[in-house]
MDTraj code that builds the backbone (N, CA, C; nanometers):
import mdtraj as md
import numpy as np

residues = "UNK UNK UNK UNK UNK UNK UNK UNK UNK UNK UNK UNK UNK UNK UNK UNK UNK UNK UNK UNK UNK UNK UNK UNK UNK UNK UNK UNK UNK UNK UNK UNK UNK UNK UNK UNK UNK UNK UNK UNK UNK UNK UNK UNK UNK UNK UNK UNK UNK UNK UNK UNK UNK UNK UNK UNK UNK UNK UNK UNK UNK UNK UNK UNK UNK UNK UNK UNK UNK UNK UNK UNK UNK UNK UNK UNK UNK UNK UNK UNK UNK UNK UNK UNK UNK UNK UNK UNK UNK UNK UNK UNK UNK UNK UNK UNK UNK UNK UNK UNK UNK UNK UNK UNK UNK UNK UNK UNK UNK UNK UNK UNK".split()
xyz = np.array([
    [-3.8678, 4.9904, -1.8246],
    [-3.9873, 4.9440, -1.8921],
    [-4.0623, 5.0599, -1.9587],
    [-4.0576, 5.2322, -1.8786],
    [-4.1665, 5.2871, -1.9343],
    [-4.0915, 5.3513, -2.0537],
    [-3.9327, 5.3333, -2.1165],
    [-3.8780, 5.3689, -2.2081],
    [-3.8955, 5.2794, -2.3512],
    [-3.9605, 5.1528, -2.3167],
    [-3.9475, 5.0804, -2.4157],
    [-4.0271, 5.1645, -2.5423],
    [-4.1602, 5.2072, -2.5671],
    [-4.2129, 5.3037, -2.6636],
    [-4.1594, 5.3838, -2.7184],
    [-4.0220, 5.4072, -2.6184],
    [-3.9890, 5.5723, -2.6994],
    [-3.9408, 5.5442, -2.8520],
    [-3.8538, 5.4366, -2.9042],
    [-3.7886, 5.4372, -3.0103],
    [-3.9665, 5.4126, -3.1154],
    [-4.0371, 5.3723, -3.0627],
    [-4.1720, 5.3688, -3.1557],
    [-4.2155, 5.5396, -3.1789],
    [-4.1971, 5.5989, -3.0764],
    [-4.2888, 5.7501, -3.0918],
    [-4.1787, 5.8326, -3.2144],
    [-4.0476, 5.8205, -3.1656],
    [-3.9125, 5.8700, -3.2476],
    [-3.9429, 5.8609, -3.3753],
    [-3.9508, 5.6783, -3.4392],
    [-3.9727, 5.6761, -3.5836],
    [-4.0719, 5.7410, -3.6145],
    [-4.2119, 5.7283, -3.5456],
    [-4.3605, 5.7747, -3.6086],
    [-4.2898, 5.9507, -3.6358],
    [-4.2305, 5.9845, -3.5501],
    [-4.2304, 6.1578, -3.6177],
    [-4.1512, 6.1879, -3.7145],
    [-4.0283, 6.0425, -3.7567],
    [-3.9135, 6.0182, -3.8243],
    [-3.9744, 6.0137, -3.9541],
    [-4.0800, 5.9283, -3.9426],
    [-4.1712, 5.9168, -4.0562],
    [-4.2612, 6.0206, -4.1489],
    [-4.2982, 6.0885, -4.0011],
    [-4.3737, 6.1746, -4.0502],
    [-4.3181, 6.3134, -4.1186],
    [-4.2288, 6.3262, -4.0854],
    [-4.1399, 6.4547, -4.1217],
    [-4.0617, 6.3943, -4.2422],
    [-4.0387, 6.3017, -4.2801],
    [-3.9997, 6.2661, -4.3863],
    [-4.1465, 6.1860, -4.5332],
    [-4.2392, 6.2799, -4.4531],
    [-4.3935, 6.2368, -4.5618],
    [-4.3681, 6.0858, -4.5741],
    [-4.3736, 5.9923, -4.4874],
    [-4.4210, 5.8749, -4.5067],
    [-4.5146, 5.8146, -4.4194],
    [-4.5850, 5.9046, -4.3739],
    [-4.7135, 5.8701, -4.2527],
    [-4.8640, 5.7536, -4.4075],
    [-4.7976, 5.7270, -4.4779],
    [-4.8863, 5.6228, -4.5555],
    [-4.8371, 5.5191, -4.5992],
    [-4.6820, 5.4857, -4.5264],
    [-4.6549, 5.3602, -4.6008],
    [-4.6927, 5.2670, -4.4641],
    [-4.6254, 5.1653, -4.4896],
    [-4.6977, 5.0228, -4.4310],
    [-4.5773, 5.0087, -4.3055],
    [-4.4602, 5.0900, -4.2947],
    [-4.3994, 5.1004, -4.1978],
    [-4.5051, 5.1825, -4.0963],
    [-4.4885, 5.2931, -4.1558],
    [-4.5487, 5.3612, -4.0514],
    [-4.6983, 5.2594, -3.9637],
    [-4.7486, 5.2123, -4.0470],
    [-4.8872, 5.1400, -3.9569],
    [-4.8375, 5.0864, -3.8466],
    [-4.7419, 4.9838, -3.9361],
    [-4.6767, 4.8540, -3.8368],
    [-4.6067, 4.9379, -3.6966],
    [-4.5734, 5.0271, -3.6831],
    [-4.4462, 5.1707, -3.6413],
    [-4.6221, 5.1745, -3.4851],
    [-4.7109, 5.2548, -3.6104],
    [-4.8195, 5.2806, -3.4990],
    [-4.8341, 5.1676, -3.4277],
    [-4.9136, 5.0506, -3.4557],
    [-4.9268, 4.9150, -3.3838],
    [-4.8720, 4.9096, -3.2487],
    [-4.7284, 4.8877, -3.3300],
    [-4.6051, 4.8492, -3.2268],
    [-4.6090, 4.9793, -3.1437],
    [-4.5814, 5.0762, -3.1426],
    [-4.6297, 5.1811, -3.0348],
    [-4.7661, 5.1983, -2.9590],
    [-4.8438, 5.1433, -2.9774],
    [-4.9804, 5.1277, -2.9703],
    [-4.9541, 4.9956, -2.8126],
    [-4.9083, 4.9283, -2.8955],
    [-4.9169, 4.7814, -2.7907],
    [-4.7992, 4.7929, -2.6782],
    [-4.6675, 4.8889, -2.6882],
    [-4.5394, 4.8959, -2.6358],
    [-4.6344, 4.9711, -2.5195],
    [-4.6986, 5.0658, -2.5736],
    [-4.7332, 5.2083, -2.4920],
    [-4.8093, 5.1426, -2.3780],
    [-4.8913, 5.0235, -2.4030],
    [-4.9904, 5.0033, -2.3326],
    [-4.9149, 4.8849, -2.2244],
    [-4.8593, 4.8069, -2.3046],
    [-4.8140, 4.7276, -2.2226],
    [-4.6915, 4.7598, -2.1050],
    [-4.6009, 4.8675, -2.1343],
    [-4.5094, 4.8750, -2.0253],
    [-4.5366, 5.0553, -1.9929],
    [-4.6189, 5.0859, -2.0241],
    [-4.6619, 5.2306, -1.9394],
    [-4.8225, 5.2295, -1.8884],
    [-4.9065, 5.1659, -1.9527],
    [-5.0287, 5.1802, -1.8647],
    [-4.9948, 5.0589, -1.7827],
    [-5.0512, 4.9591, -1.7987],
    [-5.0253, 4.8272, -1.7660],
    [-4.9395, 4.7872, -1.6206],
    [-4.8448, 4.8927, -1.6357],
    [-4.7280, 4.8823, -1.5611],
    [-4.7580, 4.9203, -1.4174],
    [-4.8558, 4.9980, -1.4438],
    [-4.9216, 5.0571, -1.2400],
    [-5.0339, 4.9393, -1.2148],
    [-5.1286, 4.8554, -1.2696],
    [-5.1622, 4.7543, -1.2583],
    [-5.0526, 4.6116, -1.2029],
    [-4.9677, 4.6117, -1.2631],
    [-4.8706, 4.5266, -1.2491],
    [-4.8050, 4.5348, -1.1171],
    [-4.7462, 4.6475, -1.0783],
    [-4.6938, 4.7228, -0.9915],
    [-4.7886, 4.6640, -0.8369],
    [-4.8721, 4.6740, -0.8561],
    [-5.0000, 4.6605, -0.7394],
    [-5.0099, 4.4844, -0.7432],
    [-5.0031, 4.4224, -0.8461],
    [-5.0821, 4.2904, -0.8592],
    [-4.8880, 4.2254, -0.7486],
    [-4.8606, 4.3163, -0.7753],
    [-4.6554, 4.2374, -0.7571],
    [-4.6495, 4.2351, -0.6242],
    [-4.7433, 4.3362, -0.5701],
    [-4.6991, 4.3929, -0.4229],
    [-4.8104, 4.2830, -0.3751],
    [-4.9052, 4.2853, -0.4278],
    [-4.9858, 4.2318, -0.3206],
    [-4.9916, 4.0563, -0.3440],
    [-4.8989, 4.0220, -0.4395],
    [-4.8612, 3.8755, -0.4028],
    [-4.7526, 3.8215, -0.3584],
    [-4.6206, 3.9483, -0.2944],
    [-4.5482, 3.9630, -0.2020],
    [-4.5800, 4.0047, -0.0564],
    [-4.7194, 4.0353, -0.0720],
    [-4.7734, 4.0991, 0.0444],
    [-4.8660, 3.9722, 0.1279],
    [-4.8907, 3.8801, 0.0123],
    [-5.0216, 3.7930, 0.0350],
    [-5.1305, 3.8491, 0.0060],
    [-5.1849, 3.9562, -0.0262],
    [-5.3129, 4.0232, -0.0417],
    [-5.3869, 4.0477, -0.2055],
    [-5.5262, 4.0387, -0.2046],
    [-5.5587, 3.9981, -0.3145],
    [-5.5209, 4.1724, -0.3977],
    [-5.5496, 4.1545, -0.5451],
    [-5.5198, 4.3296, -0.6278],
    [-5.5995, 4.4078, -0.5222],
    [-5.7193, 4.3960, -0.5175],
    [-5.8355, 4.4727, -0.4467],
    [-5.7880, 4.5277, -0.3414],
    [-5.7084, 4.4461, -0.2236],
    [-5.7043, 4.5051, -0.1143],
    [-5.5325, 4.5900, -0.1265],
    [-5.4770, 4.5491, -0.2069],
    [-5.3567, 4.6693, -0.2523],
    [-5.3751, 4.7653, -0.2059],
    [-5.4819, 4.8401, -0.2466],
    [-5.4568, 5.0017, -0.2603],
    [-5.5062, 5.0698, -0.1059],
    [-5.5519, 4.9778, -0.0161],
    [-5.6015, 5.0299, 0.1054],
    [-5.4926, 4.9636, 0.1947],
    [-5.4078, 4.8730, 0.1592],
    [-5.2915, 4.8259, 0.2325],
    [-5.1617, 4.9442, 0.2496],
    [-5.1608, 4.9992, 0.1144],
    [-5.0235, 5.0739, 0.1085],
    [-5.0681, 5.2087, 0.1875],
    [-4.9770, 5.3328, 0.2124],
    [-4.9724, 5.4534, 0.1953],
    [-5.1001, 5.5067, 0.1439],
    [-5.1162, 5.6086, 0.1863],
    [-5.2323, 5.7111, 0.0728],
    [-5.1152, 5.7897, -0.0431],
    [-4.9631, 5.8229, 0.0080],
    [-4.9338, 5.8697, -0.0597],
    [-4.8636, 5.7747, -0.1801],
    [-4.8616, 5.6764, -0.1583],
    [-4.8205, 5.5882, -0.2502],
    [-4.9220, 5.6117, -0.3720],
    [-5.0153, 5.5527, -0.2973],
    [-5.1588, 5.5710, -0.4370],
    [-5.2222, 5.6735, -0.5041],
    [-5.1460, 5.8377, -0.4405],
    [-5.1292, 5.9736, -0.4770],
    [-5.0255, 5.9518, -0.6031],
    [-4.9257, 5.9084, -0.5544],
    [-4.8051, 5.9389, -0.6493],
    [-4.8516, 5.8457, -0.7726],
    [-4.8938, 5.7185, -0.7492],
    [-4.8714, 5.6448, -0.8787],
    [-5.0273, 5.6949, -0.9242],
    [-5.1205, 5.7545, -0.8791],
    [-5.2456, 5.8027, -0.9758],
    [-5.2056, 5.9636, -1.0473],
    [-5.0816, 6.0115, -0.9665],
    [-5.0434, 6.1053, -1.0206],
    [-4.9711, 6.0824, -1.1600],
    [-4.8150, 5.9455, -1.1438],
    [-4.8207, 5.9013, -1.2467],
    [-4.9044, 5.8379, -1.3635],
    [-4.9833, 5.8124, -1.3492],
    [-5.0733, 5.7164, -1.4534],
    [-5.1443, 5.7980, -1.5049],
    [-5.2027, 5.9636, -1.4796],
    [-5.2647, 5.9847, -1.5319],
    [-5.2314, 6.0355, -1.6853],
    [-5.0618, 6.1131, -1.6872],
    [-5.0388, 6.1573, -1.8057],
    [-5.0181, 6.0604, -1.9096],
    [-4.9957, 5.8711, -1.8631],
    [-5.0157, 5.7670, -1.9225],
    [-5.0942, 5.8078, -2.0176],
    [-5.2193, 5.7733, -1.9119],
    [-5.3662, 5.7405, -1.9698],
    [-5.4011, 5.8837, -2.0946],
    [-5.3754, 5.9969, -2.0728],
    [-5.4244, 6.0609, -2.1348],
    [-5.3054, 6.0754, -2.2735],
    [-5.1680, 6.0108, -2.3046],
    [-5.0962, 5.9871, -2.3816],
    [-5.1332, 5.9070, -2.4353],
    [-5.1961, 5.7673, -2.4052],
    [-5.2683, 5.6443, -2.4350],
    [-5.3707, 5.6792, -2.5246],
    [-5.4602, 5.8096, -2.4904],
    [-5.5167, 5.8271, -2.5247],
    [-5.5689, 5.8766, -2.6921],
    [-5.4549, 5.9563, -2.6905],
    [-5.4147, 6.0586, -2.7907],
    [-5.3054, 5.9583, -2.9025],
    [-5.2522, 5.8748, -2.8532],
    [-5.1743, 5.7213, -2.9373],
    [-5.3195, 5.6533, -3.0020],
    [-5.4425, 5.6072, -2.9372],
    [-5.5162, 5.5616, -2.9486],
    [-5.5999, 5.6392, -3.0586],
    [-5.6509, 5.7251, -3.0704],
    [-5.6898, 5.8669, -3.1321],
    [-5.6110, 5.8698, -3.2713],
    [-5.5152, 5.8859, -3.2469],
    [-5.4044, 5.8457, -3.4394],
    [-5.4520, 5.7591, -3.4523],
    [-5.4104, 5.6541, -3.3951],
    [-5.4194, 5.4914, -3.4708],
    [-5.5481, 5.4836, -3.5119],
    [-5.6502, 5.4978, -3.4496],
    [-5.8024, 5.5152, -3.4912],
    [-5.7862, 5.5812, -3.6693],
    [-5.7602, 5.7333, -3.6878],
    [-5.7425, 5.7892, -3.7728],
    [-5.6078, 5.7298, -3.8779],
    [-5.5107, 5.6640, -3.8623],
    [-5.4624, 5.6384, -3.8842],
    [-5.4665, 5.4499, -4.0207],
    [-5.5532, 5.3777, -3.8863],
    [-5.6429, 5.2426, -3.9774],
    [-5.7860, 5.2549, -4.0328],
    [-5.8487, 5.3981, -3.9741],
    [-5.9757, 5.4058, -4.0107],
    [-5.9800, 5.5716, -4.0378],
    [-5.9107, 5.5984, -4.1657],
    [-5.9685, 5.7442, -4.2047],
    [-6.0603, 5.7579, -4.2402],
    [-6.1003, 5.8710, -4.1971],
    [-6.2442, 5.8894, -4.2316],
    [-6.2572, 5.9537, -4.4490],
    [-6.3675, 5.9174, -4.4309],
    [-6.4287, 5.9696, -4.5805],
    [-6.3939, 6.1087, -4.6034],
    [-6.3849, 6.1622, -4.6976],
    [-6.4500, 6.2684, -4.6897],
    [-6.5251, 6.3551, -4.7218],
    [-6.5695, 6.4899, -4.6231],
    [-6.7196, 6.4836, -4.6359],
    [-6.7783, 6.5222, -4.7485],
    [-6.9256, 6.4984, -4.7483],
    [-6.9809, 6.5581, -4.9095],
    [-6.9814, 6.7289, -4.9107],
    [-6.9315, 6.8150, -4.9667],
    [-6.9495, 6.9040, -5.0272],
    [-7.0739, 7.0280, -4.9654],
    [-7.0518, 7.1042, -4.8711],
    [-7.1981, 7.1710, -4.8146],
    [-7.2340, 7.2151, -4.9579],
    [-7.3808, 7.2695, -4.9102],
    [-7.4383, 7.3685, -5.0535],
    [-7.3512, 7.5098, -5.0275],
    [-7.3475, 7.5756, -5.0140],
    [-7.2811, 7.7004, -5.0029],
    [-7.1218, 7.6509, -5.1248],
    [-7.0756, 7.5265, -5.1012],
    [-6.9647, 7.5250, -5.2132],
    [-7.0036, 7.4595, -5.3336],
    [-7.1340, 7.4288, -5.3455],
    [-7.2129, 7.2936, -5.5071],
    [-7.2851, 7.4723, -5.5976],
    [-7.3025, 7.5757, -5.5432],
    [-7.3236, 7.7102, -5.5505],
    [-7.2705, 7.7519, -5.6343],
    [-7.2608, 7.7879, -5.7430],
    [-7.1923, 7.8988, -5.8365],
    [-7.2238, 8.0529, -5.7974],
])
top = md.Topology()
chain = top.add_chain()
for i, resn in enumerate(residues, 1):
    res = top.add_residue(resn, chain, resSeq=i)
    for name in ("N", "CA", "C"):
        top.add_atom(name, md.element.get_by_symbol(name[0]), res)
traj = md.Trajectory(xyz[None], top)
């Protein structure tokens, strides 16, 4: 599951190294990496917990005080480079559907 994104991250640099980070692939490319990323790598330690604890009988909540401490070490260990990959996916796409303007001109360069 947490491989499904990779062929999305591949093209976006496929793209980009071949100067097409402005066509309408590439958006669709971000999206779909955008939604892959979230759904089977963040998502996936949520899931993980909701699975156990309706094999367990126990509601999400009481999951994390049912298992191991080191269980909930390891998978907060995993999730975090998720979240902060998530992050930085999230961060393009932002820049990516919403470039910014750009800016007006300081005085030091309107200056002859």
């Amino acid at each position: 599951m947490a491989e499904v994104s990779t062929p999305f991250v591949c093209l976006g640099k496929i793209l980009i190294q071949y100067k097409q980070q402005h066509t309408l692939l590439h958006k669709v490319n971000g999206a779909l990496m955008l939604l892959s990323f979230l759904c089977c790598r963040v998502l996936l330690f949520p899931y993980l917990y909701w699975a156990y604890g309706r094999h367990a009988g126990l509601p999400l909540l009481a999951v994390p005080l049912a298992i191991p401490a080191h269980v909930n070490l390891g998978a907060a260990l995993l999730l975090a480079p998720q979240l902060y990959w998530f992050f930085l996916i999230c961060r393009g796409a932002c820049r990516l559907f919403w470039p910014r303007s750009s800016p007006p001109p300081s005085p030091s360069q309107t200056q002859d």
